[in-house]
ROFITI-784622 format. One record per residue (C-alpha): x, y, z. Coordinates in nm, 2 decimals. Layout:
// residues N
site xx = X, yy = Y, zz = Z
...
//
This chain:
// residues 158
site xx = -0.69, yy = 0.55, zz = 1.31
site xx = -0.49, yy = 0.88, zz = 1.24
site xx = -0.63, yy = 1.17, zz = 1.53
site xx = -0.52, yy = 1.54, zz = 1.32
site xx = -0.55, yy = 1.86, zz = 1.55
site xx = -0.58, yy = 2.18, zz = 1.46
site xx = -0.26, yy = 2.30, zz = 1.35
site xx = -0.12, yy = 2.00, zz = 1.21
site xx = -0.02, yy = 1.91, zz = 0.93
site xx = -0.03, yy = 1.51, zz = 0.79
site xx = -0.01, yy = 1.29, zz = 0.47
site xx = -0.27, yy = 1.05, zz = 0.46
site xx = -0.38, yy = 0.71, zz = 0.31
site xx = -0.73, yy = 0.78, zz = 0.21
site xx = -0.94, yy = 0.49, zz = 0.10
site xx = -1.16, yy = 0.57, zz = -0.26
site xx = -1.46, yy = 0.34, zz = -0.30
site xx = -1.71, yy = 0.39, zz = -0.57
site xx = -1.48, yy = 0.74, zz = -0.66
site xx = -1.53, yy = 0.93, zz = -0.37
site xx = -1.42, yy = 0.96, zz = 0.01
site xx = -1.62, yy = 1.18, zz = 0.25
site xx = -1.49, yy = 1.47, zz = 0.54
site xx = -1.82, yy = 1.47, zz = 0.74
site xx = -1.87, yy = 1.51, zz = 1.14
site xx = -1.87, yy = 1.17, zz = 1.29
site xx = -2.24, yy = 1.10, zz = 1.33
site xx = -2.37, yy = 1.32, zz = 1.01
site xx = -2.61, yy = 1.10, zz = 0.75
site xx = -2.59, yy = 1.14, zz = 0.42
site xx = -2.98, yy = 1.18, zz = 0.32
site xx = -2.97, yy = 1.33, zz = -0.04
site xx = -2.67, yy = 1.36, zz = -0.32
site xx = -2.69, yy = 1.70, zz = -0.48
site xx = -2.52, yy = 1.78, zz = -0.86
site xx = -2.15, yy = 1.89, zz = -0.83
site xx = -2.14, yy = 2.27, zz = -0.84
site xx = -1.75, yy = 2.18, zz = -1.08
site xx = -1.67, yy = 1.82, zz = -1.09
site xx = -1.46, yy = 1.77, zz = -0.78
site xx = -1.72, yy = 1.79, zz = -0.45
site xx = -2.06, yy = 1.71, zz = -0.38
site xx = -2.22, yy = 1.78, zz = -0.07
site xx = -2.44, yy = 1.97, zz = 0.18
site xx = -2.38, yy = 2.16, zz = 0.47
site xx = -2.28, yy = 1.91, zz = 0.68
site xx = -2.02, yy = 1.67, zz = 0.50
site xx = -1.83, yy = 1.67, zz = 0.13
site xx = -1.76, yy = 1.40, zz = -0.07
site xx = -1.45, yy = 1.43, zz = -0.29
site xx = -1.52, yy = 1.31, zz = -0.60
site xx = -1.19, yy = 1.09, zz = -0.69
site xx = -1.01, yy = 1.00, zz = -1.06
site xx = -1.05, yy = 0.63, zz = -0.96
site xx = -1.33, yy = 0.44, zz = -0.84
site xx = -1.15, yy = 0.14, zz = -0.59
site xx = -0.81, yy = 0.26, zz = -0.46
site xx = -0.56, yy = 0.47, zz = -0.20
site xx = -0.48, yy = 0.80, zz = -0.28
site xx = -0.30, yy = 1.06, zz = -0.08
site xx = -0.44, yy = 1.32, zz = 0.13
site xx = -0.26, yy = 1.60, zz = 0.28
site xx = -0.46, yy = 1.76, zz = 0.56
site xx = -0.35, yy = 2.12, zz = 0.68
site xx = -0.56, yy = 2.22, zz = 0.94
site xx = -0.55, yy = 2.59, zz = 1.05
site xx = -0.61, yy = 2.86, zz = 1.23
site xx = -0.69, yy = 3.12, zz = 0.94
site xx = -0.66, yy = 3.16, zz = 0.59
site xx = -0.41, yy = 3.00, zz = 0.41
site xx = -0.15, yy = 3.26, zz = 0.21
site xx = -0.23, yy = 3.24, zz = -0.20
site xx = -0.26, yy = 2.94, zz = -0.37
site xx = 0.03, yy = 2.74, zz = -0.54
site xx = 0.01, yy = 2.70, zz = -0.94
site xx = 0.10, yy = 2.31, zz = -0.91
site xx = -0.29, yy = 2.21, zz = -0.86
site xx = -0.52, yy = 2.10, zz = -1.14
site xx = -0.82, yy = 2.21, zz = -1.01
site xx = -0.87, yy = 2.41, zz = -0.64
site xx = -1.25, yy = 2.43, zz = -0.46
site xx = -1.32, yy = 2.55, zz = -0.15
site xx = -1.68, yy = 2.55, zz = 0.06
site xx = -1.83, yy = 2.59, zz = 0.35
site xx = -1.88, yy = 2.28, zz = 0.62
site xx = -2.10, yy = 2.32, zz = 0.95
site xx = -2.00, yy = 2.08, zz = 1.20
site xx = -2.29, yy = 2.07, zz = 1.43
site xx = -2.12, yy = 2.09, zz = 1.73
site xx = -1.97, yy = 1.77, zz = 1.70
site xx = -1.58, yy = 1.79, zz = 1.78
site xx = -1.46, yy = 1.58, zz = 1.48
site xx = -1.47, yy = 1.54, zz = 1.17
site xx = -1.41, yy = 1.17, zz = 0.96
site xx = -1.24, yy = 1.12, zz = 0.70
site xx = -1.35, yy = 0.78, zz = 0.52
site xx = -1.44, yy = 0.62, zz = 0.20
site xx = -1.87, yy = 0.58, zz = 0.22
site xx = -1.92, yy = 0.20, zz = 0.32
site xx = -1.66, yy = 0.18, zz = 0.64
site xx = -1.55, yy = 0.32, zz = 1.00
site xx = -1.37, yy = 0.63, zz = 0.98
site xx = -1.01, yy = 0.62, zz = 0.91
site xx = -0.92, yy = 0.90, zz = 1.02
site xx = -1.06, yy = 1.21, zz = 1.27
site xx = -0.97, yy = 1.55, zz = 1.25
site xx = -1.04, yy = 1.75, zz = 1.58
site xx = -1.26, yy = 2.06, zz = 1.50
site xx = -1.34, yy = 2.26, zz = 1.80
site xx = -1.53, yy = 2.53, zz = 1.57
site xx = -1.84, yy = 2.51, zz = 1.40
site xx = -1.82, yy = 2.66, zz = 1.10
site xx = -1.52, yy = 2.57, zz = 0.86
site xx = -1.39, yy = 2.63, zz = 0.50
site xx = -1.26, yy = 2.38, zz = 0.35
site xx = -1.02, yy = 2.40, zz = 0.01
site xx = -0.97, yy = 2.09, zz = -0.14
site xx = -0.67, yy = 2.03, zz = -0.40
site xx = -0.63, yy = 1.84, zz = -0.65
site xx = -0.36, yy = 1.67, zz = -0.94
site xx = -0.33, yy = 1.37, zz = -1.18
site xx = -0.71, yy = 1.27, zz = -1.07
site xx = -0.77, yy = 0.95, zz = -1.28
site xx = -0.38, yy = 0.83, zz = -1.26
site xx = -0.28, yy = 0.56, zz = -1.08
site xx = -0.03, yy = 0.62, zz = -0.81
site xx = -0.01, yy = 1.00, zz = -0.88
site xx = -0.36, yy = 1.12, zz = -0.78
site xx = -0.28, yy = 1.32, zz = -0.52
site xx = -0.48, yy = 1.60, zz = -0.26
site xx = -0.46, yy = 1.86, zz = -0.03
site xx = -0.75, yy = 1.95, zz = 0.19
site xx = -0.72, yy = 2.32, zz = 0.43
site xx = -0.95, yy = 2.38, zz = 0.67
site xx = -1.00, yy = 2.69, zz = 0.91
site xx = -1.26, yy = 2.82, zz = 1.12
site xx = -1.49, yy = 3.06, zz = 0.95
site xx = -1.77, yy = 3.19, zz = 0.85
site xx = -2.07, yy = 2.99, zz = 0.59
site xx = -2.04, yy = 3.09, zz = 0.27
site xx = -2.30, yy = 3.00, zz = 0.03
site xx = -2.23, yy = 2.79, zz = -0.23
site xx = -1.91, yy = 2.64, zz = -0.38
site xx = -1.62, yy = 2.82, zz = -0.50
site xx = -1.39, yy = 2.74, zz = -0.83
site xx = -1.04, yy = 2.88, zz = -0.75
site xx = -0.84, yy = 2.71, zz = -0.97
site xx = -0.94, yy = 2.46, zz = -1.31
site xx = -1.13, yy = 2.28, zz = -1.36
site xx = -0.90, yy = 1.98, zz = -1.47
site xx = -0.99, yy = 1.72, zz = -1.70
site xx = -1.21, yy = 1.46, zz = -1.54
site xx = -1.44, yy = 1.80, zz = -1.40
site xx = -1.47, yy = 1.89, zz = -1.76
site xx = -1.60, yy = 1.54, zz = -1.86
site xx = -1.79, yy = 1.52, zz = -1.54
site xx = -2.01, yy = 1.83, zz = -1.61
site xx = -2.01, yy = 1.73, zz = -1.94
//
């Protein structure tokens, strides 16, 4: 298991099962599954799940976790969202496809964050790539559509 701290910045191997891996505090249940507000995250309050190109495989995950917000946003990304996530006062956060122990913890000493998730080549094998910043802040209502949406989004919403 890969421990991330705030400040750090790591690649990761993220499992995908059933297209979708989940950033939720460590003992959070998943009770409901909303719509997708644009194709690439579902979710509540208390956890996302990244919806992935591929239903069964690894994909890389970058995970910068900060202490504000991150300066502009780079043009290489298909599709950028960003939202809210409360962590309940639990100190971590998993990263993990939805059936199996978490594979990886980020340390999150705040309780509110917002979280920007990146995406490119969803849907293509050995390309499908991520970046996910975090930083303390306030809730936000809602989800927000920086950047896209890319393909798959557009066929997702239909």
């Amino acid at each position: 298991m890969t421990l991330v701290n705030v400040g750090d910045q790591v690649v990761l191997a993220v499992q995908v099962r059933d297209g979708q891996y989940h950033l939720k505090p460590l003992h959070a249940q998943i009770r409901s599954w909303p719509p997708s507000e644009h194709g690439l995250l579902v979710g509540e309050a208390s956890w996302i799940a990244v919806l992935a190109g591929q239903d069964w495989a690894t994909v890389e995950v970058e995970i910068d976790s900060r202490t504000g917000v991150p300066a502009g946003l780079s043009e290489t990304w298909d599709m950028v969202t960003e939202r809210t996530l409360i962590t309940n006062d639990s100190p971590d956060l998993a990263i993990s496809d939805p059936y199996t122990a978490p594979q990886h913890v980020l340390v999150t000493p705040e309780y509110s964050y917002r979280v920007r998730v990146h995406c490119r080549d969803r849907g293509l094998e050995q390309s499908e790539r991520y970046l996910i910043q975090l930083w303390p802040d306030e809730p936000m209502a809602g989800e927000r559509l920086l950047v896209g949406p890319d393909g798959l989004a557009t066929d997702l919403r239909g």
